[in-house]
C-alpha positions in Angstrom: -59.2 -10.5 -111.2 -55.9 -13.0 -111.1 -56.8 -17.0 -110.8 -54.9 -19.7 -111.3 -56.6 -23.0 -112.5 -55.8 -26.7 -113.0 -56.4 -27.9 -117.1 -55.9 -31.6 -118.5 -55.8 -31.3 -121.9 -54.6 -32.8 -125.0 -51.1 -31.8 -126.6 -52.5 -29.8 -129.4 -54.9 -27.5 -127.1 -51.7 -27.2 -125.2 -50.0 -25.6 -127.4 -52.4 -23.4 -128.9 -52.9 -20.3 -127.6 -56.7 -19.9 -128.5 -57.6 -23.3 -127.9 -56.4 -23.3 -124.5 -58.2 -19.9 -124.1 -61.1 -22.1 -124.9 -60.5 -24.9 -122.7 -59.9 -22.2 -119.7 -63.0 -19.9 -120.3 -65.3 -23.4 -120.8 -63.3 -24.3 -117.3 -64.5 -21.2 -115.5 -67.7 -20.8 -117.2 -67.0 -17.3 -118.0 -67.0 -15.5 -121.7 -63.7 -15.9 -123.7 -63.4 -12.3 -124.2 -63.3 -11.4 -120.7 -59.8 -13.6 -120.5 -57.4 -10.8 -121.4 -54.4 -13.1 -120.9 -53.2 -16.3 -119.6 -50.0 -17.9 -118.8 -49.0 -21.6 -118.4 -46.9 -21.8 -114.6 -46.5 -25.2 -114.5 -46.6 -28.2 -117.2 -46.2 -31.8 -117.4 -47.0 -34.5 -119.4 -48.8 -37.5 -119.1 -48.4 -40.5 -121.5 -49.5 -43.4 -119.3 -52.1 -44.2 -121.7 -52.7 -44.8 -124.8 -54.5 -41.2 -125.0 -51.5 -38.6 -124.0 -52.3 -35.5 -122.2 -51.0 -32.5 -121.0 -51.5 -31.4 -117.2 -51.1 -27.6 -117.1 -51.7 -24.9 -114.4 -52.8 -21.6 -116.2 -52.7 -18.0 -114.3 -55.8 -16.4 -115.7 -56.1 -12.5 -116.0 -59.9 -11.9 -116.1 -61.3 -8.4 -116.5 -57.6 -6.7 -116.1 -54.9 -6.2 -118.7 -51.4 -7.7 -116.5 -48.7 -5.5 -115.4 -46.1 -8.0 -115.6 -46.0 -11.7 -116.8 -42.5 -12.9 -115.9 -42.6 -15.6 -113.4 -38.5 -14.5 -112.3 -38.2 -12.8 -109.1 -35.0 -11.3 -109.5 -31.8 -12.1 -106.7 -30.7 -8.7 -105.8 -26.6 -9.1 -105.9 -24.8 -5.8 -104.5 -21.2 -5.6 -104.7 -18.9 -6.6 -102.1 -15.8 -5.7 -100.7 -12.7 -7.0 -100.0 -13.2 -6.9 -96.4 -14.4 -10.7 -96.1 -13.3 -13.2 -99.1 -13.4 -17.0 -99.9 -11.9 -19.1 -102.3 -14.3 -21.2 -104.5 -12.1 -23.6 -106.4 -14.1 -24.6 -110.0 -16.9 -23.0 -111.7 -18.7 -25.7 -112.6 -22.5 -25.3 -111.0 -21.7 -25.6 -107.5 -19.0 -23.6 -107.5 -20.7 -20.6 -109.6 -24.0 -20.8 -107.1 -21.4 -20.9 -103.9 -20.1 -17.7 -105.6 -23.3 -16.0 -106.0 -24.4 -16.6 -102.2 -21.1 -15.6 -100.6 -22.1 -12.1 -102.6 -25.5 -12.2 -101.3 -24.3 -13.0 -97.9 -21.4 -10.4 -98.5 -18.3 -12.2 -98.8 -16.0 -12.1 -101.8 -15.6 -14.8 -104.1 -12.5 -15.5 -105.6 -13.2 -18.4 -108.4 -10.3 -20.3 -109.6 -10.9 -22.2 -112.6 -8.3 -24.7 -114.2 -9.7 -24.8 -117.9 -10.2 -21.5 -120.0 -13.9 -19.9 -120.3 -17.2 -21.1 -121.9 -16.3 -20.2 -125.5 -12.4 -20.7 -125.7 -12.9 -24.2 -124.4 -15.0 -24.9 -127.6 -11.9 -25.5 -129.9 -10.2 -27.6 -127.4 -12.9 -30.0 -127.2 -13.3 -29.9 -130.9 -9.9 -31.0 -131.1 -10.3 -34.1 -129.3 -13.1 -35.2 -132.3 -11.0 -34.3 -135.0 -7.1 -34.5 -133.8 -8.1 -37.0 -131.0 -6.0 -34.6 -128.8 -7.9 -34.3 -125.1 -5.9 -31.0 -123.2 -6.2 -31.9 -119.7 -7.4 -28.5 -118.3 -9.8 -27.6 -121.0 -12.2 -30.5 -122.6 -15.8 -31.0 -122.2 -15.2 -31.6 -118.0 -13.0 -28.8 -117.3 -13.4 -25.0 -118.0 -15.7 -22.4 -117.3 -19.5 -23.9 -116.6 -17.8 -27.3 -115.5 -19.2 -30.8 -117.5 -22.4 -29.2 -117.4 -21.9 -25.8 -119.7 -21.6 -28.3 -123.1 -24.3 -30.8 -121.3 -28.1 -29.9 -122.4 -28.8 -28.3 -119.2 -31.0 -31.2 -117.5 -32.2 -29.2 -114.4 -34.4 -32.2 -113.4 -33.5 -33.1 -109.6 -34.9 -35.3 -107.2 -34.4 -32.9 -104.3 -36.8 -32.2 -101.7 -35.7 -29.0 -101.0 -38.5 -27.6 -103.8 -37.3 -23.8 -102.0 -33.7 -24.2 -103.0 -34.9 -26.0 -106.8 -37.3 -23.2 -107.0 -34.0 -20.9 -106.5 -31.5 -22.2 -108.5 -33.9 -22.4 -111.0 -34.8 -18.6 -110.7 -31.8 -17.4 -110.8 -31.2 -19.2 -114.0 -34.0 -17.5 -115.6 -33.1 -14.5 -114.5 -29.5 -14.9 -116.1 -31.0 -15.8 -119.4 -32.1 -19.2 -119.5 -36.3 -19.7 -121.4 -38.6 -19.3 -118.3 -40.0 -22.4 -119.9 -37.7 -23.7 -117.0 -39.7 -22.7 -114.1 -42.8 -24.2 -115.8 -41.8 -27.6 -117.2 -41.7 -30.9 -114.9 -38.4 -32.3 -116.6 -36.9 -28.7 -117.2 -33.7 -28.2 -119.4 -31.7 -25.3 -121.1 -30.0 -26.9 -123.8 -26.1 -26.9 -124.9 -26.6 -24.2 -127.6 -28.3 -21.8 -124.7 -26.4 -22.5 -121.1 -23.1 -21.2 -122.1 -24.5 -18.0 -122.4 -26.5 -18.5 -119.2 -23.2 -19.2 -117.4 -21.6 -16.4 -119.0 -24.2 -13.9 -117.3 -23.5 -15.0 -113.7 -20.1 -14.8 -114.3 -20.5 -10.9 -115.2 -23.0 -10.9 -112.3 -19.6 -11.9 -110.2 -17.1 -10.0 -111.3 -19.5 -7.0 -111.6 -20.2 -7.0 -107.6 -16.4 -6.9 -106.9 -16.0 -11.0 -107.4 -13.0 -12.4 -109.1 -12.8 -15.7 -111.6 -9.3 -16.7 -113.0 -9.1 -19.0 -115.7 -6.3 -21.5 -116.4 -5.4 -21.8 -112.3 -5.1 -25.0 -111.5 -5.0 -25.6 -108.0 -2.1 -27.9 -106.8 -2.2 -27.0 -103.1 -4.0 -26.6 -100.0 -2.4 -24.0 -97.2 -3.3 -25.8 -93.7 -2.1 -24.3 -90.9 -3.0 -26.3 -87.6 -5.7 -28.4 -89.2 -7.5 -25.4 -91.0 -7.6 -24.3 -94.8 -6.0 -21.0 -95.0 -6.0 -20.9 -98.7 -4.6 -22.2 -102.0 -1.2 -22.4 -104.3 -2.1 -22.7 -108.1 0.5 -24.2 -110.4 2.2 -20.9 -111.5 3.2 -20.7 -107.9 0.7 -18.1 -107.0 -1.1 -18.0 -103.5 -5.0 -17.0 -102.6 -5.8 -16.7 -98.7 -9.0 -17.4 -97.3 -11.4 -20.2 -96.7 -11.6 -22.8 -99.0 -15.3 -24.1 -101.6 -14.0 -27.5 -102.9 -16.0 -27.2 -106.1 -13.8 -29.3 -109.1 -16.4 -31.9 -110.2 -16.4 -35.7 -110.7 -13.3 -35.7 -112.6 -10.5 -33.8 -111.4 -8.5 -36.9 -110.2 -5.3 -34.6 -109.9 -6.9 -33.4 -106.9 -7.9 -36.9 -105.2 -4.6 -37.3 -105.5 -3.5 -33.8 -103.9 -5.8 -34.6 -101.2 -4.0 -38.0 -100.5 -0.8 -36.6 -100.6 -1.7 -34.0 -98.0 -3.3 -36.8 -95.8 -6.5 -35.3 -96.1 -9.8 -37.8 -95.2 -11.1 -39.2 -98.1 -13.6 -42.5 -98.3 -14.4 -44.5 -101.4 -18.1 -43.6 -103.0 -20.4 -46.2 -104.8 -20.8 -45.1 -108.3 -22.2 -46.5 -111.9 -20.5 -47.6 -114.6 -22.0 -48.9 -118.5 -22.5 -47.3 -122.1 -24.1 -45.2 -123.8 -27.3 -46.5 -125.9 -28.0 -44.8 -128.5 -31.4 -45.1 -130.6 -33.6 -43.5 -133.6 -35.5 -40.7 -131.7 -38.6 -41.8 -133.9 -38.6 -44.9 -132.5 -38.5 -44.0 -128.6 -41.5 -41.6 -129.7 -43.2 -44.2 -131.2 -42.4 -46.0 -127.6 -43.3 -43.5 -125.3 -46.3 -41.9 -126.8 -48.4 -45.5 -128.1 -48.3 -44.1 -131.7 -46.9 -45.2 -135.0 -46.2 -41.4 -136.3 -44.3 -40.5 -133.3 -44.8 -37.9 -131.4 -46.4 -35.6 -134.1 -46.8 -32.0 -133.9 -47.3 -30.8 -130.6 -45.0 -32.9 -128.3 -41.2 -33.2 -127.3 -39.2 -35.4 -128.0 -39.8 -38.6 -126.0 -38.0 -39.2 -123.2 -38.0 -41.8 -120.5 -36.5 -43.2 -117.8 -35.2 -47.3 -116.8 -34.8 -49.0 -113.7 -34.7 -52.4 -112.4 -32.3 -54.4 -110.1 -30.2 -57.9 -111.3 -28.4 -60.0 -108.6 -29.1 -57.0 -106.1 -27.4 -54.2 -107.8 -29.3 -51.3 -109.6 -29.5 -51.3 -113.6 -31.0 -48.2 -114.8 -30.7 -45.3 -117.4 -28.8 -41.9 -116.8 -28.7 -38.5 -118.0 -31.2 -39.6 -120.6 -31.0 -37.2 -124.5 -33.8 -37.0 -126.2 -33.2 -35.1 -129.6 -29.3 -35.2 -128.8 -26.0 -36.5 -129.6 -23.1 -38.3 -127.7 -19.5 -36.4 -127.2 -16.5 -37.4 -126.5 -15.9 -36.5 -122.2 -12.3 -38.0 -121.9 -10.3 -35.3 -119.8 -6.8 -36.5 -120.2 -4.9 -39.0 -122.4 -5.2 -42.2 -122.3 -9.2 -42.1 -121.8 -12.4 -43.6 -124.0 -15.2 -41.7 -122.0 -18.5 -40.7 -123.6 -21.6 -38.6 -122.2 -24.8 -37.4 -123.9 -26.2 -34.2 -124.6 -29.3 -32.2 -126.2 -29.7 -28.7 -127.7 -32.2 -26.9 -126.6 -34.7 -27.7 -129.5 -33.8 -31.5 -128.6 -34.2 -31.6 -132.7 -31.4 -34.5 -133.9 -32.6 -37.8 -135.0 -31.1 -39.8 -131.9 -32.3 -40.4 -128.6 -29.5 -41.6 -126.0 -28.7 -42.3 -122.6 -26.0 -43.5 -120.4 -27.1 -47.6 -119.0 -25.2 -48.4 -115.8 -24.8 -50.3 -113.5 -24.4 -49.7 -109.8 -20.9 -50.5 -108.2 -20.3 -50.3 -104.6 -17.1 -49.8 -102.7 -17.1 -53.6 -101.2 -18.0 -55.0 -104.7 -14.0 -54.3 -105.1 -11.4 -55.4 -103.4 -9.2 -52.9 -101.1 -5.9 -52.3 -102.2 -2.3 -52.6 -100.7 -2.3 -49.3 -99.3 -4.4 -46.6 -98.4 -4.1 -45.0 -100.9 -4.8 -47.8 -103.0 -8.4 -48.5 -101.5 -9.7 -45.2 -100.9 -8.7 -44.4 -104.4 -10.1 -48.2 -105.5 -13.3 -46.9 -107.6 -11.0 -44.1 -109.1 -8.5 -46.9 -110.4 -11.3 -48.8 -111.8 -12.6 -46.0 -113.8 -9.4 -45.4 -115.2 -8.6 -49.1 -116.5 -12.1 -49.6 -117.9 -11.9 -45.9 -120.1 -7.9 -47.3 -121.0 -9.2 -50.9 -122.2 -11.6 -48.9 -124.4 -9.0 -46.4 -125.5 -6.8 -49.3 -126.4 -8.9 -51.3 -128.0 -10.1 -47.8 -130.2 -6.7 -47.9 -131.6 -5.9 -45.0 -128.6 -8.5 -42.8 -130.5 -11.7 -41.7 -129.7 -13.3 -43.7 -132.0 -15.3 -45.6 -130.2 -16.2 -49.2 -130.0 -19.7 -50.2 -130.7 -21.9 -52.8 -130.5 -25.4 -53.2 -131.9 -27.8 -53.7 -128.8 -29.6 -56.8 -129.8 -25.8 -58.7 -130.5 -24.7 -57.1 -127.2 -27.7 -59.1 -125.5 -26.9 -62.2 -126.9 -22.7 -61.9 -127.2 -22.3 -62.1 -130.5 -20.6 -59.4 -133.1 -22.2 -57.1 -134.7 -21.5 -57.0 -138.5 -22.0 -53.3 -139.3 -23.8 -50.3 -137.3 -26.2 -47.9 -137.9 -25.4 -44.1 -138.2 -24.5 -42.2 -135.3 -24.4 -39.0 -133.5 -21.2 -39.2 -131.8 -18.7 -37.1 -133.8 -15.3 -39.2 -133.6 -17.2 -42.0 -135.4 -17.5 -45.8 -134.1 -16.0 -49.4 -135.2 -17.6 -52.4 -134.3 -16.3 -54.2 -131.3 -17.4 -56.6 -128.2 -18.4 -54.1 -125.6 -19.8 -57.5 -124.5 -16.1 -58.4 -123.4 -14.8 -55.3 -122.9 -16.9 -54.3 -119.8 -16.2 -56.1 -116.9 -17.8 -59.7 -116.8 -20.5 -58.6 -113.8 -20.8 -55.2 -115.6 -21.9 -56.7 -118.9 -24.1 -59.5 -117.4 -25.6 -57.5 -115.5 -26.8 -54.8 -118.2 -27.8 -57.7 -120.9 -30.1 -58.4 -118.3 -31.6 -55.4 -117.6 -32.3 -54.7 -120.9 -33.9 -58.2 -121.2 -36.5 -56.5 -118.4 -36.4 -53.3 -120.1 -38.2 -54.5 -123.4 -40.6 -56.6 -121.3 -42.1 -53.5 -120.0 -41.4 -51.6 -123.2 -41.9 -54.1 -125.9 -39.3 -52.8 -128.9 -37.0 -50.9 -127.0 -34.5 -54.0 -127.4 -33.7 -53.3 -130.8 -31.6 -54.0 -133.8 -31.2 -50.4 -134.4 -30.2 -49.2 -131.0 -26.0 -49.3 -130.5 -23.8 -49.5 -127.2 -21.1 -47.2 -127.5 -18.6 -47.1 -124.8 -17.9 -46.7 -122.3 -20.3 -44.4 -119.8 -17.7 -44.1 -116.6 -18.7 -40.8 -115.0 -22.1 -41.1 -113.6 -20.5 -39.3 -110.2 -17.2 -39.1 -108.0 -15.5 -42.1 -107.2 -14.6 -40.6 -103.7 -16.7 -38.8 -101.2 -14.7 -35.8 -98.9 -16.6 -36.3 -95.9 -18.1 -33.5 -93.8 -19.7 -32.3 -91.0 -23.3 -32.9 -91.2 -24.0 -29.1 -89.6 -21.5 -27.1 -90.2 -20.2 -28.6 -93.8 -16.8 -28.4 -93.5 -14.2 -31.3 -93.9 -14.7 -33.4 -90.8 -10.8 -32.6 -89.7 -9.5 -29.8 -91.3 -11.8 -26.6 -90.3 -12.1 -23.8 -93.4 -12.0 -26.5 -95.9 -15.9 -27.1 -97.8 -16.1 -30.0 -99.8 -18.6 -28.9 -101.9 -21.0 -30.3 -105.2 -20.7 -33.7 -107.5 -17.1 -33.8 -107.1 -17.1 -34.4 -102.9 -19.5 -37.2 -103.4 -22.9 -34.5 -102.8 -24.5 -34.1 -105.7 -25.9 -35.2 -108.9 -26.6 -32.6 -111.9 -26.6 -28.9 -112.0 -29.5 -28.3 -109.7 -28.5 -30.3 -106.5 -24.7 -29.3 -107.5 -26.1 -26.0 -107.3 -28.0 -26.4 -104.4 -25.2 -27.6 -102.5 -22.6 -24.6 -103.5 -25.7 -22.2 -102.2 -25.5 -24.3 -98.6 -22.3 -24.6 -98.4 -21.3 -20.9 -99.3 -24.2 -19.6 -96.6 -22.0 -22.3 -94.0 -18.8 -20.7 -94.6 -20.7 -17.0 -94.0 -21.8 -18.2 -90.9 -17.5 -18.7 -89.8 -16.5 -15.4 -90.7 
């Protein structure tokens, strides 16, 4: 006999296998012995109160030894062949799940990826800690796995579409990933674990007759009467076929390739701040009401920040528990940082990117067109500049203690910190735009209030945060999905303005590539 039952229990029963045996047997009033296995399916925790607990739903094997205990149900991919193809452009998330349902639907991917693969990008974006050298087709944005491969694998999504999550998510299981995935509530792989994840769906590709070329940088569309035919890369070499727009918040080379081909773009609210870095101890002291932390049996806290000054959203983003901040510039001339945990989420920091919201009419339209649908763009790039600048035009980043940040005052030394490149001391409080900076002292004025500590002496600003999401969106057809003028073109994941992490990035390269099927 199989059931599945509902426990709330505390963190340590949670963890332990015979104490939740226990807890389950007392649950169904039957002898422990006749339990001959369990398994968690689903797991959240709940540290409302003072008293934190664990809300778990346990598959029960009563009376009968299981035949099988994975929770994957494996995506059958068979190859494909040449007959019908596409051309995905990135592998970042959405363009590696666009990939993997053209194959399913049997189409042909053809990937074309500017950087170089998961592990061959690793020295180029150690260089930019140590030589302060950023190579503008292979850094932590660009390359095999896109911004996500070297994030920690947040798979947490607000989507509705709990079919298409449960998917994704499957089909990272299934190429690797912990199942852990498919049973916690704020699921994540971690940066030491997804690049072999992405690795595994690339073999999954190019073993059902796919193709993924590294270091081709797209520098062309081929339209032909208003419709994609294809793609020129910038050692003059030409792919046919219909076109996945998949290149991520942050290939601005092709914004600008899209304007010069007079292709429809619009300028897309984004968020703009730092990162805030603090003790991990502390936020566990925060989040679970206790002075020893978060003890034996639970994560690394977490949490998440929201509130609203002079009508414009302040809140936290992509938040690390048990991680470290990296350096995410992707060309010269850039101060960017982003966050990241590994998989154990086992460092002694706790950060998070704290924006604030920024809508298209919050800044002024330019003299041209290009100048105003490219506005939010431009504004990205002189904030990142002022900080590279001001760093000396290094990535050592400027810093600023949070507590002096609140009230706009110096700080005269800093604590340690994760980010590798190192920080100096600096008036982030001046550096950010006036309404930028107001606007976040503020918040984080309302932050403590609900969270009395988390305004701290020991938490630092280090800046600046700029790529929260694309500064354009590439608008499409709301059915059909392709560019609302040029027919065979599929704006597709974060970097058309439709997405937001791996998952919905994901999500949208599945719907996008089963759209395309539908044409040809």
């Amino acid at each position: 006999m199989q059931e599945t039952i509902e426990l709330r229990v505390d963190p340590r029963t949670a963890a332990e296998d015979m104490l939740l045996r226990a807890a389950a047997s007392t649950h169904m009033r039957i002898d422990a012995n006749r339990i001959k296995h369990l398994r968690i399916t689903k797991r959240s925790i709940d540290a409302r109160q003072r008293r934190v607990m664990v809300n778990l739903s346990v598959k029960l094997w009563v009376d009968e030894e299981p035949e099988n205990i994975s929770l994957i149900t494996p995506v059958n991919y068979t190859p494909v062949n040449g007959d019908r193809q596409a051309i995905v452009v990135g592998a970042g998330p959405a363009g590696l799940f666009a990939a993997l349902r053209l194959i399913e639907l049997g189409i042909r991917p053809i990937i074309l990826e500017r950087g170089k693969d998961v592990d061959s990008r690793r020295k180029d974006m150690a260089r930019i800690s140590r030589e302060n050298i950023v190579d503008p087709d292979s850094n932590y944005c660009f390359g095999e796995g896109g911004a996500g491969a070297y994030s920690d694998g947040k798979l947490y999504t607000r989507s509705k579409k709990r079919g298409s999550v449960d998917k994704i998510l499957n089909i990272l299981a299934q190429h690797g990933a912990s199942e852990d995935i498919l049973v916690d509530a704020h699921p994540h792989i971690g940066t030491d674990r997804l690049p072999a994840v992405i690795k595994a769906i690339r073999n999954t590709i190019t073993d059902c007759g796919g193709e993924v070329h590294f270091s081709s940088r797209v520098t062309e569309l081929i339209i032909e009467n208003s419709e994609a035919k294809g793609v020129r890369t910038a050692d003059g070499k030409t792919f046919f076929g219909p076109v996945i727009l998949a290149t991520g918040h942050s290939a601005r080379d092709v914004y600008n390739m899209l304007m010069k081909q007079n292709i429809t773009m619009e300028p897309k609210g984004l968020a703009i701040g730092v990162r805030l870095e603090h003790p991990q101890m502390l936020i566990d002291q925060l989040r679970y009401h206790s002075r020893e932390g978060r003890g034996k049996y639970l994560p690394a806290a977490e949490y998440t920040m929201l509130t609203r000054v002079d009508g414009r959203g302040v809140y936290s983003f992509c938040m690390c528990p048990g991680g470290f901040i990296i350096p995410a510039a992707s060309a010269e001339g850039q101060l960017v940082v982003n966050g990241m945990s590994p998989a154990s989420r086992g460092t002694r920091w706790a950060n998070s990117g704290m924006v604030v919201e920024i809508l298209p009419e919050d800044i002024p339209d330019g003299n041209t067109p290009e100048e105003t649908v490219l506005k939010m763009m431009h504004m990205q790039e002189r904030i990142e500049r002022t900080f590279w600048e001001e760093a000396g035009r290094t990535q050592n980043a400027p810093a600023q203690r949070m507590d002096d940040f609140v009230n706009s005052r110096p700080s005269a030394d800093l604590p340690s910190t994760s980010y590798p490149p190192g920080i100096h001391p600096a008036r982030i409080d001046r550096l950010l735009p006036k309404g930028i900076a107001r606007r976040l002292q503020e918040g984080f004025k309302d932050f403590d209030k609900k969270n009395r500590g988390f305004l701290t002496h020991e938490a630092v600003l280090i800046g600046a945060e700029t790529r929260t999401s694309s500064p354009v969106r590439i608008p499409r057809d709301n059915e059909a999905l392709s560019h609302i003028s040029i027919r065979g073109l599929y704006p597709c994941g974060e970097g058309a303005g439709y997405a937001g992490g791996i998952v919905s990035a994901a999500i949208d390269g599945d719907r996008v590539a089963e759209a395309l099927a539908a044409t040809i």
